[in-house]
MIZAVO-245470 format. One record per residue: residue number from 1; residue in one letter; x, y, z of N, C-alpha, C, O, CB in turn. Coordinates in Angstrom, 3 decimals. Glycine has a CB too. Layout:
<sites>
<NUM,A,<X,Y,Z>,<X,Y,Z>,<X,Y,Z>,<X,Y,Z>,<X,Y,Z>> ...
</sites>
This chain:
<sites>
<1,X,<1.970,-16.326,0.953>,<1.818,-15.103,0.200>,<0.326,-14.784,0.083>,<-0.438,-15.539,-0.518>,<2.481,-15.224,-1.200>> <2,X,<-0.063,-13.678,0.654>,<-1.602,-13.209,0.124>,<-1.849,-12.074,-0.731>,<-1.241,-11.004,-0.759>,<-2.460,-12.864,1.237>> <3,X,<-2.950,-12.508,-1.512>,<-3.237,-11.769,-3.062>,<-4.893,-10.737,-2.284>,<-6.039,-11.053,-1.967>,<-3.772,-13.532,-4.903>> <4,X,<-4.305,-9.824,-2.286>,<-5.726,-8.751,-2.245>,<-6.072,-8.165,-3.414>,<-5.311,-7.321,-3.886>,<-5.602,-7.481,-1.322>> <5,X,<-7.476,-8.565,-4.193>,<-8.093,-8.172,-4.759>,<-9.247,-7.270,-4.980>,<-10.305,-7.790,-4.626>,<-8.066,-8.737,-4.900>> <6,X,<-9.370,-5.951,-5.509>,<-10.269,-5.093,-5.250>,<-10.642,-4.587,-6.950>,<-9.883,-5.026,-7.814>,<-9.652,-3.933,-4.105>> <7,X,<-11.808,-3.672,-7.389>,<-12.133,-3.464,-8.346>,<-12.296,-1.845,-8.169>,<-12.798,-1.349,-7.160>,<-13.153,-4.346,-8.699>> <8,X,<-11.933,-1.280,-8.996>,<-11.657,0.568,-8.405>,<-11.855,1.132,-9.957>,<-11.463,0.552,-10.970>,<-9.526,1.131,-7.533>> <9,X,<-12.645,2.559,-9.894>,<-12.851,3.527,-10.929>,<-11.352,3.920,-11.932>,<-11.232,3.979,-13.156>,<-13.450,4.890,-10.082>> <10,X,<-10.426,4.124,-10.921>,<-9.084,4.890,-11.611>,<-7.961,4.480,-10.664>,<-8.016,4.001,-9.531>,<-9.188,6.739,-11.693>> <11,X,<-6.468,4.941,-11.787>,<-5.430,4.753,-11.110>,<-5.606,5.472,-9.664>,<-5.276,4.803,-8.684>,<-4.305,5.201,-11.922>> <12,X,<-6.102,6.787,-9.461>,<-5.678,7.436,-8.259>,<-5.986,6.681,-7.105>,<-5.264,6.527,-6.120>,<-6.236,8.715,-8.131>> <13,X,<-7.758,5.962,-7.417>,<-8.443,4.921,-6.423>,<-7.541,4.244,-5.755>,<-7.295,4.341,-4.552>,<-9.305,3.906,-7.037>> <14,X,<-7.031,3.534,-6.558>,<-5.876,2.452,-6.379>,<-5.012,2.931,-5.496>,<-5.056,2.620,-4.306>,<-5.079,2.082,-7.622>> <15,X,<-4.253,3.635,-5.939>,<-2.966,4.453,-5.258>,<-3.418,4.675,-3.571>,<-2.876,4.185,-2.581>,<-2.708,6.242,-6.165>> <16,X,<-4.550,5.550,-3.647>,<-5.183,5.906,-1.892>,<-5.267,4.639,-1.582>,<-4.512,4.380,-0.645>,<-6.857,6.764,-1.547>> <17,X,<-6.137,3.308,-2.144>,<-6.022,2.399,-1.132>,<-5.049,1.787,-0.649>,<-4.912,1.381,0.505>,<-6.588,1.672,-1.294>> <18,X,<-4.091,1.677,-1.845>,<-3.053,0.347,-1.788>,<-1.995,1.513,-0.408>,<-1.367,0.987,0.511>,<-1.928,-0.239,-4.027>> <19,X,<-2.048,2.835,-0.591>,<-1.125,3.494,0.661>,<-1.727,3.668,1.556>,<-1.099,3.913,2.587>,<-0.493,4.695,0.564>> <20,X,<-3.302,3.628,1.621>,<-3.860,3.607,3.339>,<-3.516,1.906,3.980>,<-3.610,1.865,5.206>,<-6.058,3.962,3.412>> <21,X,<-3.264,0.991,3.530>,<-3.254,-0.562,3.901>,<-1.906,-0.471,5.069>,<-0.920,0.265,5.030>,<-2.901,-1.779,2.259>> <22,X,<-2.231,-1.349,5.929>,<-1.609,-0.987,7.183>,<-0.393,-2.283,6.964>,<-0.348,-3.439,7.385>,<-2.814,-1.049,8.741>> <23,X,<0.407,-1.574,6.215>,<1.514,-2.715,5.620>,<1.733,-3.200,6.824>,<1.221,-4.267,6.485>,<2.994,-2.247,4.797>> <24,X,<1.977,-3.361,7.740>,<2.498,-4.799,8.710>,<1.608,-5.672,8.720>,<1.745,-6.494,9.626>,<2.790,-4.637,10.266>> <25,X,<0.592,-5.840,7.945>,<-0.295,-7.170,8.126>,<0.453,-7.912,6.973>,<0.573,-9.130,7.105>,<-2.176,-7.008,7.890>> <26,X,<1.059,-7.218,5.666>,<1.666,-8.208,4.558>,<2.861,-8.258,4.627>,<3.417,-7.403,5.316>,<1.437,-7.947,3.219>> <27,X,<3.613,-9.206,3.984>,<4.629,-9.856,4.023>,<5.302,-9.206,2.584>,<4.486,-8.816,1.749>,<4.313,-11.443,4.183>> <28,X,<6.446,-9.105,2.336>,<7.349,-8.806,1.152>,<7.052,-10.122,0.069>,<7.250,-11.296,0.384>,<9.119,-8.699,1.705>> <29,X,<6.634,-9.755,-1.018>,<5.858,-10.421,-1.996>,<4.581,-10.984,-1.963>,<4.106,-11.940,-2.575>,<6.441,-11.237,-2.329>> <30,X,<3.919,-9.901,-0.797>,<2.143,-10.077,-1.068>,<1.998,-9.245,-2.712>,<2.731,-8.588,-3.451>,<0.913,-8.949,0.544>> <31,X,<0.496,-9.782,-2.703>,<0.096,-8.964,-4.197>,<-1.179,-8.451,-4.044>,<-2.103,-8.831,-3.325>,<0.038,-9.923,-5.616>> <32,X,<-1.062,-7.184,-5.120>,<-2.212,-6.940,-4.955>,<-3.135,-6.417,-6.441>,<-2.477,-5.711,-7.206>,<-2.105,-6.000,-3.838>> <33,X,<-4.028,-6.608,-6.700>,<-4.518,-6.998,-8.189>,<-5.457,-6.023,-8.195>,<-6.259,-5.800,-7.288>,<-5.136,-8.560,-8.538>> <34,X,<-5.375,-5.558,-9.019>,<-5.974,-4.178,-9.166>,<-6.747,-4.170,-10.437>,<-6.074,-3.764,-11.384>,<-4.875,-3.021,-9.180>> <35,X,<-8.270,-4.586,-10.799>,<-8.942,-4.538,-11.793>,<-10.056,-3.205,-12.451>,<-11.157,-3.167,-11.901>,<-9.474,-5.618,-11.512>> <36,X,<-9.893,-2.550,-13.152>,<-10.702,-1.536,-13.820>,<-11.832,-1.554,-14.176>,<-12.400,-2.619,-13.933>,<-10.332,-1.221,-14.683>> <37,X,<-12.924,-0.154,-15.088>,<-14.041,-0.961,-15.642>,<-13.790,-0.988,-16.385>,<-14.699,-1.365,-17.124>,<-15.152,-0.840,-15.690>> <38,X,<-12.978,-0.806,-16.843>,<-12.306,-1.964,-18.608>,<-11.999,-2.846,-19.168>,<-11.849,-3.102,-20.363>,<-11.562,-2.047,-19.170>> <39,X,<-11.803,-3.787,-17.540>,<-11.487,-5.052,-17.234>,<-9.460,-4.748,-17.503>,<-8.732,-5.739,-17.453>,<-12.548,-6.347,-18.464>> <40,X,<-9.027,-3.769,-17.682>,<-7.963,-3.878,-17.532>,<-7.079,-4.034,-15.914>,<-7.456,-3.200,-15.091>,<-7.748,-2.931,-18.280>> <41,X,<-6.383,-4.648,-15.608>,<-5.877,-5.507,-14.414>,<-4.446,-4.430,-14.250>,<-3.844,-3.850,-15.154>,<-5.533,-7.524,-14.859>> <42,X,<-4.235,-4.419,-13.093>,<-2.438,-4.060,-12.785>,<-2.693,-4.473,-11.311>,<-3.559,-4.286,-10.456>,<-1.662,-2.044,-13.028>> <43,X,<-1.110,-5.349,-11.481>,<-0.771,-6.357,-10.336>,<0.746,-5.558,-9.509>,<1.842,-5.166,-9.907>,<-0.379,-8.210,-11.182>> <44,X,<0.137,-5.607,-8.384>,<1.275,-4.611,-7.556>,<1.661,-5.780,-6.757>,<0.979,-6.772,-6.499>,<0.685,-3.068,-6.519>> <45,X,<3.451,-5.370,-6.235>,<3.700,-6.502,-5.446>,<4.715,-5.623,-4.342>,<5.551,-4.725,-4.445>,<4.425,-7.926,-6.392>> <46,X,<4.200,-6.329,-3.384>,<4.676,-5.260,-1.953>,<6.671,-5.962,-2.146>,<7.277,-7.022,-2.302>,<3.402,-5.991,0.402>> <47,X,<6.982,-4.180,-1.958>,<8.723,-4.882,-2.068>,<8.991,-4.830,-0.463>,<9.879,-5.610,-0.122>,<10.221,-3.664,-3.161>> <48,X,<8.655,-4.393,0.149>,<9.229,-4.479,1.793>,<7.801,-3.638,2.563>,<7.083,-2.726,2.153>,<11.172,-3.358,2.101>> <49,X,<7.811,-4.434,3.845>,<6.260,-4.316,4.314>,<5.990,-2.542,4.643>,<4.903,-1.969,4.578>,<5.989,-5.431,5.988>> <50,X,<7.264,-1.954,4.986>,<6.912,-0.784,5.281>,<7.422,0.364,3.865>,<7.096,1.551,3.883>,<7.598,-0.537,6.798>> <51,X,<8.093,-0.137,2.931>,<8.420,0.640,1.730>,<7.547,1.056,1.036>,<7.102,2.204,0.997>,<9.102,0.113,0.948>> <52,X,<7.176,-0.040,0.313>,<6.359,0.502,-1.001>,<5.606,-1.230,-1.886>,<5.817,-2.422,-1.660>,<7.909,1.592,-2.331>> <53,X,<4.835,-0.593,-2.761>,<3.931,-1.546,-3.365>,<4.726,-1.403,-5.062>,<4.574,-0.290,-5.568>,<1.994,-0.991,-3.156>> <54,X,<5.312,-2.162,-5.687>,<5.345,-2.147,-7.364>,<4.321,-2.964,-8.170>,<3.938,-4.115,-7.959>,<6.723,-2.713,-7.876>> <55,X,<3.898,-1.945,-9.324>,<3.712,-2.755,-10.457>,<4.863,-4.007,-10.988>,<6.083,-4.075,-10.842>,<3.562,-1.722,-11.493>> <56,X,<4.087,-4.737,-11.515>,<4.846,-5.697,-11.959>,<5.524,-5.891,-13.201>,<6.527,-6.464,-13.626>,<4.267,-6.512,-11.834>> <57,X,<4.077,-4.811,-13.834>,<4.468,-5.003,-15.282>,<5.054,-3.365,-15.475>,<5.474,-3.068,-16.594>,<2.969,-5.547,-16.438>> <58,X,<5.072,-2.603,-14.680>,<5.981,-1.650,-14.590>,<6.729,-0.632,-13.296>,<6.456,0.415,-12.708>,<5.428,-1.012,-15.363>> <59,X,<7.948,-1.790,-13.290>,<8.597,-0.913,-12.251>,<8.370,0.562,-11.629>,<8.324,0.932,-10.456>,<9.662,-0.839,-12.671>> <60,X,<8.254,1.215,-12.755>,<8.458,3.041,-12.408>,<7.528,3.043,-11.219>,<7.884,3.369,-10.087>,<7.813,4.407,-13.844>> <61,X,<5.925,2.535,-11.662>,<4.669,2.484,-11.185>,<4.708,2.088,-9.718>,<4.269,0.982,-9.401>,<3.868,1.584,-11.999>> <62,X,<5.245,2.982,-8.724>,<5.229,2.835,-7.067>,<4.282,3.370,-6.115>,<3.848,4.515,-6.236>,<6.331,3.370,-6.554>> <63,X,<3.982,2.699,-5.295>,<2.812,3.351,-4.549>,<3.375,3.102,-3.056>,<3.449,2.015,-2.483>,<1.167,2.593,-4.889>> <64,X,<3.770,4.419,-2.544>,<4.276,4.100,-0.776>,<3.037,4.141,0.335>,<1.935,4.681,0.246>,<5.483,5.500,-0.154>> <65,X,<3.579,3.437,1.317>,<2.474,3.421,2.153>,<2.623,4.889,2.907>,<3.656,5.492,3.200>,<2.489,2.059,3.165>> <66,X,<1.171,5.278,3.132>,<1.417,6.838,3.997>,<2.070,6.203,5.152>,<1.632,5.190,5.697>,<-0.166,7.904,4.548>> <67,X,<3.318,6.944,5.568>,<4.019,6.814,6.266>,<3.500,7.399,7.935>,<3.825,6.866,8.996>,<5.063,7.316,5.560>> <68,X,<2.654,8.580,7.774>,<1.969,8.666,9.323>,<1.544,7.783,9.689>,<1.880,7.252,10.747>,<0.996,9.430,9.632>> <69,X,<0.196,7.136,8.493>,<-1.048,5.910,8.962>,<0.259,4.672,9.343>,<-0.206,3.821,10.102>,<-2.527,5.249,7.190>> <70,X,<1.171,4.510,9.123>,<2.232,3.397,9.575>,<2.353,3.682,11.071>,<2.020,2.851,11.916>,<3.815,3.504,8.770>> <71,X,<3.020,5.329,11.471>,<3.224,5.023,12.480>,<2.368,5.505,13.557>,<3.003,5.658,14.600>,<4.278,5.220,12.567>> <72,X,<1.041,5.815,13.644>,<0.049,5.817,14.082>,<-0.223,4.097,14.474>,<-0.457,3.760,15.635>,<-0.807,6.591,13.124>> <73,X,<-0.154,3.117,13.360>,<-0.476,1.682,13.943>,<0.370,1.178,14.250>,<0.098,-0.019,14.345>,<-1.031,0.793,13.308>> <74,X,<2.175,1.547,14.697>,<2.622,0.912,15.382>,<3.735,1.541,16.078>,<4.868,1.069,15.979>,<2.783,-0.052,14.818>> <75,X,<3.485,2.581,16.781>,<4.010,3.271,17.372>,<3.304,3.159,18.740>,<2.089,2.964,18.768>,<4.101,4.387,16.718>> <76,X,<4.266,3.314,20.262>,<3.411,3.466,21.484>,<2.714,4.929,21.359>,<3.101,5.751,20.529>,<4.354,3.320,22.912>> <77,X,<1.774,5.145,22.158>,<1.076,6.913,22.446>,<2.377,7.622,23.149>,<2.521,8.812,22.871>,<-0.629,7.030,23.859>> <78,X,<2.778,7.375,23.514>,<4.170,8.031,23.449>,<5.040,8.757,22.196>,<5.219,9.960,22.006>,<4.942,7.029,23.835>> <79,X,<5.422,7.841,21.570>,<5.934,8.367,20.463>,<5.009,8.838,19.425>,<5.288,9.818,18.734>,<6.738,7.505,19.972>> <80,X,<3.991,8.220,19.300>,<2.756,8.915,18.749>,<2.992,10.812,18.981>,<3.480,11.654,18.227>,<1.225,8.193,19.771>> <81,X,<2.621,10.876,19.838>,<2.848,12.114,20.225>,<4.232,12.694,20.553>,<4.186,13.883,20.867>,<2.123,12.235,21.188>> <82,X,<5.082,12.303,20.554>,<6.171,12.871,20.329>,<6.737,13.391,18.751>,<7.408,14.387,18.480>,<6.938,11.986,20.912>> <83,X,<6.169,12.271,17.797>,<6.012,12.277,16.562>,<4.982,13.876,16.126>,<5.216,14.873,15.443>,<5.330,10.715,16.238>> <84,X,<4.242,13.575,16.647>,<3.264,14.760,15.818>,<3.469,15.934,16.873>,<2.600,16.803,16.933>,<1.302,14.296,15.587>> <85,X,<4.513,15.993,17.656>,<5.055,17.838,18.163>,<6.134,18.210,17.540>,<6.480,19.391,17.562>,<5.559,18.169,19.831>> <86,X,<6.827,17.280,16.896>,<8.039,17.632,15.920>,<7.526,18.754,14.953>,<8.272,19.213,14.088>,<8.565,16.250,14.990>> 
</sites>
């Protein structure tokens, strides 16, 4: 299981990074720790590599991965471009 740790201004910070991350490098129950300048912490935990990221300490709190930047990194140039003439 790997824990990525980063330190960010605001929730939104968070949100853009944790959905630009090229989920096929993590595994379903990576984490990712998310610290403020308040020192307040929120711990996200990937539920499936290409779904989405949860808070821990609150479900509602979901962050999906952008779904283009997914298949841009693992799609052939083929479907790449078949994808973006749709």
């Amino acid at each position: 299981m790997k824990t990525i740790q980063f330190k960010t201004s605001s929730i939104e910070a968070a949100r853009g990074y944790l959905s630009e991350l090229f989920a096929a490098e993590y595994n379903e129950g990576d984490r990712a720790e998310v610290t403020f300048p308040d020192g307040n912490k929120h711990i996200y935990v990937l539920k499936s590599y290409v779904s989405y990221w949860q808070n821990e300490e609150d479900p509602d709190d979901i962050i999906k991965p952008d779904v283009m930047v997914y298949k841009v990194q693992t799609e052939s140039s083929k479907n790449i471009q078949e994808f973006m003439d749709t």
